[in-house]
C-alpha positions, 0 to 999 in steps of 0.5 A: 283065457288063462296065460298057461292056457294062451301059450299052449293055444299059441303053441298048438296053432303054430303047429298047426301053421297058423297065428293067434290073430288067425282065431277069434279068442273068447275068454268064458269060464269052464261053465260058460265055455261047456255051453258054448262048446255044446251049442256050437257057439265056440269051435275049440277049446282050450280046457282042463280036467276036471272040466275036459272029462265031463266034455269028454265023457258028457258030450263026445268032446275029443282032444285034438292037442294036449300037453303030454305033446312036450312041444306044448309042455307048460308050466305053473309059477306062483308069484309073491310082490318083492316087497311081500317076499322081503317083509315075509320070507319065513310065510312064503317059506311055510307057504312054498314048503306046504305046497311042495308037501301037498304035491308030494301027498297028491301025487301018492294018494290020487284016489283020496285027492279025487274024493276031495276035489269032488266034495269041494267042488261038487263035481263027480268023483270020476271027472276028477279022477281022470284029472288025477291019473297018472300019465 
């Protein structure tokens, strides 16, 4: 389980009056954890899009939290080693100025974005574009 996704399932279950001790973690890949989810081997869920529309869409699959809830708000950090950040500063830059590019980009062309991710990757334009949408 990604760290962003055990902080929204902690946070979920806390609303919920329970504690993470309370749950039998399992840690798979979206793959892994489709199979599982569909053959009953794993009761909940923490995913997201593309992978939660094709459960959705595929498998009846139902939200039962997400986090437009902004008590379950989380966030994505991109981390450099101190001693990269000190002998790179002018790469991180670039990097942390293209990132901040694409995201401005993505935001403004979610169809496009849509079309990309499924020829990278292979899954169906209408999984992503649910994954695009704007909320």
């Amino acid at each position: 389980m990604h760290i962003d996704h055990t902080y929204v399932t902690v946070k979920a279950l806390a609303q919920a009056g329970l504690k993470f001790d309370d749950i039998v973690p399992t840690y798979l890949s979206p793959a892994d954890a489709t199979a599982a989810f569909n053959g009953g081997n794993i009761d909940a869920w923490v995913v997201w899009d593309p992978y939660f529309a094709i459960a959705e869409e595929r498998y009846g699959a139902r939200a039962i939290a997400d986090t437009a809830d902004k008590r379950l708000a989380s966030s994505s950090y991109y981390i450099a080693s101190r001693s990269f950040a000190t002998q790179h500063p002018v790469v991180l830059a670039n990097v942390l100025d293209e990132i901040r590019k694409f995201t401005l980009w993505a935001g403004k062309n979610r169809e496009e974005l849509a079309s990309l991710a499924s020829d990278a990757t292979g899954i169906d334009v209408k999984s992503w574009s649910a994954g695009c949408a704007v909320n």
